[in-house]
C-alpha positions as CSV (number, residue, x, y, z in Angstrom):
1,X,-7.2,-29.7,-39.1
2,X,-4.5,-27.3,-37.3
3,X,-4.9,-25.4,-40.4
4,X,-8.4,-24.4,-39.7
5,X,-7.6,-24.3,-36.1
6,X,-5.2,-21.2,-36.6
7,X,-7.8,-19.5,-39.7
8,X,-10.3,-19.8,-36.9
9,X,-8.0,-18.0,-34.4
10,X,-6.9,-15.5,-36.6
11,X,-11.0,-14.8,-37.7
12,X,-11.9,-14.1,-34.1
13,X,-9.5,-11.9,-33.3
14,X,-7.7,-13.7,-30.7
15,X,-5.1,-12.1,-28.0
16,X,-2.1,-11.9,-29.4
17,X,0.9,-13.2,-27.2
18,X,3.7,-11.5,-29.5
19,X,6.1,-8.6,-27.9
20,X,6.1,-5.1,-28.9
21,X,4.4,-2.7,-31.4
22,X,6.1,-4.2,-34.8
23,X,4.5,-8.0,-34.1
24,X,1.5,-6.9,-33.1
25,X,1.1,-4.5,-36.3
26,X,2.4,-7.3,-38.1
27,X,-0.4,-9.6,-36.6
28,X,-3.1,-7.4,-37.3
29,X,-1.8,-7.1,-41.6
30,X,-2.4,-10.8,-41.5
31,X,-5.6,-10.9,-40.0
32,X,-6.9,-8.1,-42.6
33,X,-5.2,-9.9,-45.1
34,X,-6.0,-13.4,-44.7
35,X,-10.2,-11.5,-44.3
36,X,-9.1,-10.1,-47.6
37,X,-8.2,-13.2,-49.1
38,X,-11.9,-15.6,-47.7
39,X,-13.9,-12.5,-49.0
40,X,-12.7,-12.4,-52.6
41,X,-13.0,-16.8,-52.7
42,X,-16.2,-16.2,-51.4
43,X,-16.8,-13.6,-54.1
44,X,-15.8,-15.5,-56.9
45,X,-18.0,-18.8,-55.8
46,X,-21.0,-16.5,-56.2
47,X,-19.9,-15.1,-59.1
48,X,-18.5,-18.5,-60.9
49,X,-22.1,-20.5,-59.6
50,X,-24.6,-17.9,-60.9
C-alpha cells in the first residue's frame, strides 16, 4: 500500500522537500520517468487485449 502511496505522490506532482538544484532535477527525471513507464503498461494492455 505505501507503494501506491508514493506512485500517487509522485503522479501529482507533489512539493518536493529535497535541497538544491541537483535533487530537485533528479526528482523531476523520476517523475517523467516513472509517467513514462504507466503510459507504455497502459499501451501494451490495449494493445495485448484487442
Amino acid at each position: 500500500m505505501e507503494v501506491l502511496k508514493k506512485i500517487f505522490g509522485y503522479l501529482t506532482f507533489k512539493k518536493d522537500t529535497g535541497e538544491g538544484s541537483f535533487l530537485k532535477s533528479m526528482h523531476l527525471i523520476n517523475k517523467l520517468s516513472l509517467l513514462m513507464f504507466l503510459v507504455s503498461i497502459i499501451y501494451l494492455i490495449i494493445k495485448i487485449t484487442r
